[in-house]
KEMIGU-187095 format. One record per residue: x, y, z of N, C-alpha, C in turn; chain. Coordinates in steps of 0.2 Angstrom, whole numbers, plus 2048, in hexadecimal, padded with zeros to 3 digits. Layout:
X,Y,Z,X,Y,Z,X,Y,Z,A;
...
END
This chain:
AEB,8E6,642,AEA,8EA,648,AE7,8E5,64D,A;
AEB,8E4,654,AE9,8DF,658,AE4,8E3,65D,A;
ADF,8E2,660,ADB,8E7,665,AD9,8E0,66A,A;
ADE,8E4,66F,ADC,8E0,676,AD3,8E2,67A,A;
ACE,8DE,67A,AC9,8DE,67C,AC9,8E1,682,A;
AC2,8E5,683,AC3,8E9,68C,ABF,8E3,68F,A;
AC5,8E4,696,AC3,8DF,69C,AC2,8D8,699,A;
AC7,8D6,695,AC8,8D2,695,ACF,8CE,699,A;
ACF,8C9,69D,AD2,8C8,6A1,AD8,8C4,6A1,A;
ADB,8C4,69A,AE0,8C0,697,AE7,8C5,69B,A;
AEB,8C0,69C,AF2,8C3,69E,AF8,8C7,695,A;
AF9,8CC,698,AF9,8D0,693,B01,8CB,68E,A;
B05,8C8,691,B0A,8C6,68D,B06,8C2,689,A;
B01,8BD,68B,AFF,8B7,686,AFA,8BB,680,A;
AF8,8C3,67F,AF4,8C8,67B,AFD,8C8,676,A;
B00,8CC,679,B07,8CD,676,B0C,8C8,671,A;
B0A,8C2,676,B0C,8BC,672,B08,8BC,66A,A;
B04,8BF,66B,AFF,8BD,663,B01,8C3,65E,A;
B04,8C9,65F,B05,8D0,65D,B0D,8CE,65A,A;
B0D,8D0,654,B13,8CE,64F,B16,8D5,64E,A;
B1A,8D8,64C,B20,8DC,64C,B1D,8E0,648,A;
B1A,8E7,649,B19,8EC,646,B12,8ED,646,A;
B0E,8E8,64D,B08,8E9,64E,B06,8ED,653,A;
AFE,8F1,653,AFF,8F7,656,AF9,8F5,65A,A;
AFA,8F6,660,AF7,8F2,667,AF2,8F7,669,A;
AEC,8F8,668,AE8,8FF,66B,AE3,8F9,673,A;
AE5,8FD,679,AE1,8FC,67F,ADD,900,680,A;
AD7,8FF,684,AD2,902,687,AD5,906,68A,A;
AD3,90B,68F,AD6,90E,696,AD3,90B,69A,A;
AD6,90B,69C,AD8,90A,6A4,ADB,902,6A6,A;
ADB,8FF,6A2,ADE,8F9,6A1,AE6,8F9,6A4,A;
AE8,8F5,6A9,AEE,8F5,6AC,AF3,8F2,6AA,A;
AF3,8F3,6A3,AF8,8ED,69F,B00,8F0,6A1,A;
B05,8EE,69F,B0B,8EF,6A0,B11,8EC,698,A;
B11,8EE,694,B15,8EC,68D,B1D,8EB,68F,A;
B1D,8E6,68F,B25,8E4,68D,B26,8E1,684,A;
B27,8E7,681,B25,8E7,67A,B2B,8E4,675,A;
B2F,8DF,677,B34,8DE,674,B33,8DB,66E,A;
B2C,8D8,66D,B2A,8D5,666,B2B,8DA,661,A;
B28,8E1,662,B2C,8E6,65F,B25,8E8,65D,A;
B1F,8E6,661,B17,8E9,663,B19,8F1,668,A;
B12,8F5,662,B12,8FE,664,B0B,8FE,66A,A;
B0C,8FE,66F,B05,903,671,B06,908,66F,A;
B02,90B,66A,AFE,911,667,AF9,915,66A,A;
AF5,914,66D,AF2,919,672,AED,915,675,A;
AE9,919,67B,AE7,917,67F,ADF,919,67B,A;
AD9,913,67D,AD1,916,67A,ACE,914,67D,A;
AC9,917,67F,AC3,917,685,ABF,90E,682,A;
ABB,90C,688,AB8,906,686,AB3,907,67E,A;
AB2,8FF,67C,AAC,905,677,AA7,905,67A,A;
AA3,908,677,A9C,90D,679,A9D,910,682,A;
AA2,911,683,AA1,911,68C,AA8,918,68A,A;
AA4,920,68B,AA7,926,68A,AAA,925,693,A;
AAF,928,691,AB2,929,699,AAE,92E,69C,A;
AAF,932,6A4,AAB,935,6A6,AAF,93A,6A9,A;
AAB,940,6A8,AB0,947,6A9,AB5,948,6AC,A;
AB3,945,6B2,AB8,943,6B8,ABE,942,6B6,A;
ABD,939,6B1,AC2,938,6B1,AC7,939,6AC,A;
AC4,93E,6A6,AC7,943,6A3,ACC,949,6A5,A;
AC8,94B,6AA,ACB,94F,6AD,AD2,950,6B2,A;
AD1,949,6B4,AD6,947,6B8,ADC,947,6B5,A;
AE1,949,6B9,AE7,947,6B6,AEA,948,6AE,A;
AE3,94B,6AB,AE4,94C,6A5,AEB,94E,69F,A;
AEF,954,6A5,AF7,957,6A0,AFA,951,6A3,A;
AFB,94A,6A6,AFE,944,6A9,AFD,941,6A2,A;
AF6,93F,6A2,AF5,93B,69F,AF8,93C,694,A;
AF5,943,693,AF7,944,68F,AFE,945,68D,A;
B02,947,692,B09,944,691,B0A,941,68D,A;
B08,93B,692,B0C,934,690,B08,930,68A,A;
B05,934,685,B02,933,67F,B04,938,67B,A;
AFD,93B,678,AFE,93F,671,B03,944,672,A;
B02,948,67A,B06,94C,678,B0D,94D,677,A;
B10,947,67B,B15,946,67A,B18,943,66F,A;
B12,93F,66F,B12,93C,667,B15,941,665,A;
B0E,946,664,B0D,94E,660,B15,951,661,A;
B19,952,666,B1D,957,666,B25,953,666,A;
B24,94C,664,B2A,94A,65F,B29,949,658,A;
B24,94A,656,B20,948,650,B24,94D,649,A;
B29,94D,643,B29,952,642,B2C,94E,639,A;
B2C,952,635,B2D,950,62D,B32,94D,62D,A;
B34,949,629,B3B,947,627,B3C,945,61D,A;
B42,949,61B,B43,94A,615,B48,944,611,A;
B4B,93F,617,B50,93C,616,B4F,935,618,A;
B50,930,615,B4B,928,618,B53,926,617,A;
B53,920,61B,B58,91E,61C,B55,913,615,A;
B5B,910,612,B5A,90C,60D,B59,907,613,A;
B52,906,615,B4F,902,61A,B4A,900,618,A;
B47,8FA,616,B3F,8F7,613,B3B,8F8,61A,A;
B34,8F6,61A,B2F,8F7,61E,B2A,8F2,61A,A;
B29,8F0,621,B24,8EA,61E,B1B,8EC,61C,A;
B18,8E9,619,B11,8EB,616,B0E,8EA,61B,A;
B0F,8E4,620,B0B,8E5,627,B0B,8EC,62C,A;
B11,8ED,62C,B12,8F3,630,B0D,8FB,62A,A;
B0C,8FA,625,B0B,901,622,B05,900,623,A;
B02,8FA,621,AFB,8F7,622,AF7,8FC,628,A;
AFB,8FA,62E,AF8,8FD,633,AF7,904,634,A;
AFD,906,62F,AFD,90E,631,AF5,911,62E,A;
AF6,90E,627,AEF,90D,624,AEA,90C,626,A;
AE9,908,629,AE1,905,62C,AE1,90C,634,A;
AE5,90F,633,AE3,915,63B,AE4,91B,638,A;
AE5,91C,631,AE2,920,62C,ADD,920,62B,A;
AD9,919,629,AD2,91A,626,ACF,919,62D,A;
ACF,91A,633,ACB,91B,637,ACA,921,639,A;
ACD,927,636,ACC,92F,636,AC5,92F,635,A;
AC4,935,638,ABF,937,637,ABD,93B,62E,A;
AB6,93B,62B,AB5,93D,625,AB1,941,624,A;
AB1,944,620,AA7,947,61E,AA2,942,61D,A;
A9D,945,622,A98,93E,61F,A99,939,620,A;
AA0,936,625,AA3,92F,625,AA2,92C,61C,A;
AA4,92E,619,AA5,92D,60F,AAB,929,610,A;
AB0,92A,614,AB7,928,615,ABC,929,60D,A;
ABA,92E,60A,ABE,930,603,AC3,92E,600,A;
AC9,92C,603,ACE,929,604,ACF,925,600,A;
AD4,925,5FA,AD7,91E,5F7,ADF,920,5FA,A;
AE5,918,5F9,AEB,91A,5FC,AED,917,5F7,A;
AF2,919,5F4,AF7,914,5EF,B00,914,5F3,A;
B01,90D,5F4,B09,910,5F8,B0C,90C,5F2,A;
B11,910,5F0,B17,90F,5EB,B1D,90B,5EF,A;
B1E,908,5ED,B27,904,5ED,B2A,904,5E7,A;
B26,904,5DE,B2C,902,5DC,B31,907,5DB,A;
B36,905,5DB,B3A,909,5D9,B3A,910,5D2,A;
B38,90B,5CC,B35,910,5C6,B30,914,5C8,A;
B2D,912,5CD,B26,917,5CC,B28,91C,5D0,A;
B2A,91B,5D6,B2E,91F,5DB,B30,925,5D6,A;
B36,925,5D0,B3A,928,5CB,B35,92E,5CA,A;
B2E,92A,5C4,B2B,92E,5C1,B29,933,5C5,A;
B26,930,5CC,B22,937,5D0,B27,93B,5D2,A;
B2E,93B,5D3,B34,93E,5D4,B33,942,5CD,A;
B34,942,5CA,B37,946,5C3,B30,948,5C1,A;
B29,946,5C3,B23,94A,5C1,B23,952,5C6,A;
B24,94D,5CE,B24,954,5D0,B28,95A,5D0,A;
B2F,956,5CF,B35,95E,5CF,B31,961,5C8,A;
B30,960,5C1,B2D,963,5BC,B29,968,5C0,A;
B25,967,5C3,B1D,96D,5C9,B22,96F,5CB,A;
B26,96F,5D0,B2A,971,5D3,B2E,976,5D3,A;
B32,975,5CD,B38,979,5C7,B34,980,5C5,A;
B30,97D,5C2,B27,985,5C1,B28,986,5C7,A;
B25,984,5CD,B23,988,5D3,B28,98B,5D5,A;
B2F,98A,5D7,B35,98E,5D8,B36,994,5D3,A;
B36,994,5CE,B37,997,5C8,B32,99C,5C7,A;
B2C,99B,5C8,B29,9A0,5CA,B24,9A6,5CF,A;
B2A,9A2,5D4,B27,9A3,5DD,B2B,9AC,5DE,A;
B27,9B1,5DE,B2A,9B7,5DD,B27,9BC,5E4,A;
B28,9B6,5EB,B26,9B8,5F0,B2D,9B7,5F6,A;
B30,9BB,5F6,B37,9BF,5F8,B37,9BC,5FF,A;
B34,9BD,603,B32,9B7,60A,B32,9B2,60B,A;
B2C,9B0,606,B2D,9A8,606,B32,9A3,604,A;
B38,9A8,5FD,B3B,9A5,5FA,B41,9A5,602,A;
B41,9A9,604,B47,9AA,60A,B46,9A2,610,A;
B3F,9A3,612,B3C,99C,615,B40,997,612,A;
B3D,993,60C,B3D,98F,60C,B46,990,60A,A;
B4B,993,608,B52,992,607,B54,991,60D,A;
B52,994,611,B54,993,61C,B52,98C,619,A;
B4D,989,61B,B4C,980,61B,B4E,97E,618,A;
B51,97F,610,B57,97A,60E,B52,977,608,A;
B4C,97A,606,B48,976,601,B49,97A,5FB,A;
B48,973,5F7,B48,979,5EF,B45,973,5EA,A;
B47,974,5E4,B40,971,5E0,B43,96A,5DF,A;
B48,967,5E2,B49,95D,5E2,B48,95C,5E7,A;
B44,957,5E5,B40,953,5EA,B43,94B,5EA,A;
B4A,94A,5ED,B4B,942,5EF,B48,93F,5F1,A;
B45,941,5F5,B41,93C,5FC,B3B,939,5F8,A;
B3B,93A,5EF,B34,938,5ED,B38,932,5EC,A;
B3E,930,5EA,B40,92A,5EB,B43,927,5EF,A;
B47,92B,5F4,B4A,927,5F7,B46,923,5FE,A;
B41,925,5FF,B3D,922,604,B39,91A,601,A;
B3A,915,608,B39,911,603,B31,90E,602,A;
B2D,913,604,B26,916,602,B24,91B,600,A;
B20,91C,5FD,B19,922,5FA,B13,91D,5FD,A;
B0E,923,600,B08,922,601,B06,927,5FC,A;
B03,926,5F8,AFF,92D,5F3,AF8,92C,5F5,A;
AF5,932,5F7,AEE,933,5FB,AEC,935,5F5,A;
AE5,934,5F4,AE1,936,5EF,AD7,935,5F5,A;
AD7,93A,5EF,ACD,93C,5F2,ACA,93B,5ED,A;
AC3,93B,5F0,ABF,939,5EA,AB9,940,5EC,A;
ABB,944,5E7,ABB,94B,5E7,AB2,94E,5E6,A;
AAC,948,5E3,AA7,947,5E6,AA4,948,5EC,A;
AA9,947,5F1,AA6,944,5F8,AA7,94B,5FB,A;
AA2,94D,602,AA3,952,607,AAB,954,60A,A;
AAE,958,608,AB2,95B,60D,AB8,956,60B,A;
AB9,954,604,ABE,94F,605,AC4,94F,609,A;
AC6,955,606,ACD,958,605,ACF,956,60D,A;
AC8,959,613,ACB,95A,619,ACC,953,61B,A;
AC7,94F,618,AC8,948,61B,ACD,946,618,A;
AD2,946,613,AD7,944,612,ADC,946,615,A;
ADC,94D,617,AE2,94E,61D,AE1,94C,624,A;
ADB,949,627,ADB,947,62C,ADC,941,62E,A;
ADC,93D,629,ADF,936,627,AE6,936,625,A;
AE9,93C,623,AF1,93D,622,AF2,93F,62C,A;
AEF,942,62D,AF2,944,634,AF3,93E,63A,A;
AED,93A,638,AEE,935,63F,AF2,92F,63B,A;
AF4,92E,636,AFA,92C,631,AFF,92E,634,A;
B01,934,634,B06,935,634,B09,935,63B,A;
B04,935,644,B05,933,648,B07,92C,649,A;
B03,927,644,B03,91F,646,B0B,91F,644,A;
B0D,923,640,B14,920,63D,B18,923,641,A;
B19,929,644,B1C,92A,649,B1D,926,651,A;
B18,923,651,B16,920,657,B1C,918,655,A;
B1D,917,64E,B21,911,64E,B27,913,64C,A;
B29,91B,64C,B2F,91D,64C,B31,91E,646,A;
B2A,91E,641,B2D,91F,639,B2D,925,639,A;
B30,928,630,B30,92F,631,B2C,92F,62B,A;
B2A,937,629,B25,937,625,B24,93F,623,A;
B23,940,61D,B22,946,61A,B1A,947,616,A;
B17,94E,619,B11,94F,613,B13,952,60E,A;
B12,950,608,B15,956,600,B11,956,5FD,A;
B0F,95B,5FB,B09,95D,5F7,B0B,965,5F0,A;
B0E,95F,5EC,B10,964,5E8,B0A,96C,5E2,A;
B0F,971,5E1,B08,974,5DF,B02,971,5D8,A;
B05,96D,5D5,B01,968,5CE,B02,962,5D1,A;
AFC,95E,5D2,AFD,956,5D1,AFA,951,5D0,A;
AF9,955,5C9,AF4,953,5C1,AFA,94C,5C0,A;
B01,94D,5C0,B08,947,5BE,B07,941,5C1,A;
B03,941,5C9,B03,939,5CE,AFE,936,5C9,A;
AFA,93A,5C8,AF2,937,5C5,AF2,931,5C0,A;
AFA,938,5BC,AF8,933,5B4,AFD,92D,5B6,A;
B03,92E,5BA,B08,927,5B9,B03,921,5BC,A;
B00,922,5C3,AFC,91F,5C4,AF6,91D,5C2,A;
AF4,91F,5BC,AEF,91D,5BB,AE8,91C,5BE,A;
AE7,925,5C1,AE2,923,5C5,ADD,92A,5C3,A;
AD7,928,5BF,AD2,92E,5BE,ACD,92E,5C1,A;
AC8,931,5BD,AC0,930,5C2,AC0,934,5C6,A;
ABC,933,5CC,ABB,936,5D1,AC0,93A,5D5,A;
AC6,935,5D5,ACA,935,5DC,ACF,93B,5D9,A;
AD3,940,5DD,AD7,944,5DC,ADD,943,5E0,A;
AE5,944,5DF,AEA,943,5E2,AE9,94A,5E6,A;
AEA,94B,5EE,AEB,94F,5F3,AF1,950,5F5,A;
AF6,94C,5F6,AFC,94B,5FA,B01,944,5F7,A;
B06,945,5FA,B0A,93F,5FA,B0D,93D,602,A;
B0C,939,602,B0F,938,60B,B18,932,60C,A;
B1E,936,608,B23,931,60C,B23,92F,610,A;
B25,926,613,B24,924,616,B2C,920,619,A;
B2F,920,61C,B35,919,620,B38,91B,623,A;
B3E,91A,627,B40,91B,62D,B47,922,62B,A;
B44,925,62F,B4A,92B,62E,B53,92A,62C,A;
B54,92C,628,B5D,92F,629,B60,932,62D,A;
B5C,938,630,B60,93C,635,B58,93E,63A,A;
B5D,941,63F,B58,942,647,B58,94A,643,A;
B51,94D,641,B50,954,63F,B51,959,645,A;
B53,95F,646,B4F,964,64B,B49,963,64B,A;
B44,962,651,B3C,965,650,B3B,96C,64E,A;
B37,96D,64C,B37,977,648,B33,978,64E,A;
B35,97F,650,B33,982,655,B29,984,655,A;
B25,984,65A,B20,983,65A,B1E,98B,65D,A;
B18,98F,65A,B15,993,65C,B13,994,665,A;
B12,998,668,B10,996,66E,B09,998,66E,A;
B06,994,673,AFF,993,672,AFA,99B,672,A;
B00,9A0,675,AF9,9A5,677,AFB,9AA,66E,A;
AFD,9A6,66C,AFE,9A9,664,AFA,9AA,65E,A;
AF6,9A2,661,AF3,99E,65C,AEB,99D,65F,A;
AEA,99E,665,AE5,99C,669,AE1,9A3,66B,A;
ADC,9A4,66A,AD7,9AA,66F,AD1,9A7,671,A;
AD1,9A8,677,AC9,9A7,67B,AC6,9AD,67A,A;
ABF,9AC,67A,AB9,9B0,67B,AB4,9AF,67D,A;
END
């Protein structure tokens, strides 16, 4: 991760020049820089100076502009994908998605968090064939008439390709000790999952209903418990967004 210093007064191409293909550029605000990003460098968001909070003012200004042309635009391309296209990705580029994962916020700052990302190909296999096993149970004994309707509209059912065909696994795990793990793991999956959208990768959370199977092929006991699995690489196809609740649905003031 390259972090351009605030007010520092270097011309921003010669900052650029040092930012290698898959690096992810975070600036202070207010900073008047200009990206001509052909190295193949993300600005990722914009963050206040350290220690120096912005002032009400200037939060308030302009704020549906500003936000625009940041999260909320992120947030509302942001969506699953079930289908990777046979495309490598390099360990610099995941690295970073990671190192903006463990900057989530956590209980206690504990930061619970271990990441295992898979390539090989055999292992990819076993976590495929461990989870359809949970899976093949879960469908076979889902005797919720609704749900089963849901999920045949979307097209799901108990194969899971994308545990291999993507050409990563992040498998999230907690260390089930700690305050509030669980929520700290998903909140280091959520800002995960923006950093990789922000580089155009696609990405699935799956979280099968057993996943006693990650732990043993992996080799991973003790404290730490498997939560999720996160595919990770650049999409197959351009998905529909799924339609979004409207806000006075979800929302009540009092």
């Amino acid at each position: 991760m390259f972090v351009i210093p605030y007010r520092v007064q270097l011309k921003i191409q010669e900052k650029l020049a040092k930012v290698g293909v898959g690096d992810i550029v975070l600036v202070p605000r207010g900073e008047k820089y200009q990206f001509n990003a052909t190295n193949g460098a993300k600005l990722l968001r914009l963050m206040p100076p350290k220690h120096e909070l912005p002032k009400q003012d200037e939060v308030e200004e302009n704020f549906e502009e500003k936000m625009e042309e940041n999260i909320t635009e992120l947030t509302s391309r942001r969506h699953s994908t079930r289908e990777f296209l046979d495309k490598p990705l390099s360990k610099k580029v995941l690295n970073n998605i990671l190192k903006i994962g463990m900057h989530a916020p956590s209980g206690a700052n504990r930061q619970p968090w271990k990441f295992i990302v898979i390539s090989d190909p055999e292992i990819k296999r076993k976590i495929r064939e461990g989870a359809e096993r949970v899976e093949r149970a879960y469908y076979r004994n889902l005797n919720n008439g609704k749900l089963i309707k849901e999920l045949q509209n979307l097209g799901l059912t108990w194969r899971k390709p994308f545990l291999e065909n993507a050409p990563f696994l992040i498998c999230i795990f907690g260390d089930h000790k700690q305050p509030y793990y669980k929520e700290s793991l998903w909140l280091a999956t959520g800002w995960m999952l923006l950093a990789a959208a922000e580089l155009g990768l696609g990405t699935l959370t799956y979280k099968p209903d057993d996943m006693l199977f990650l732990s043993k092929i992996l080799g991973v006991s003790g404290d730490y418990t498997p939560e999720l699995i996160m595919p990770i690489g650049y999409s197959a196809k351009s998905d529909p967004i799924q339609p979004r609740k409207e806000i006075d649905e979800v929302v009540e003031w009092i």
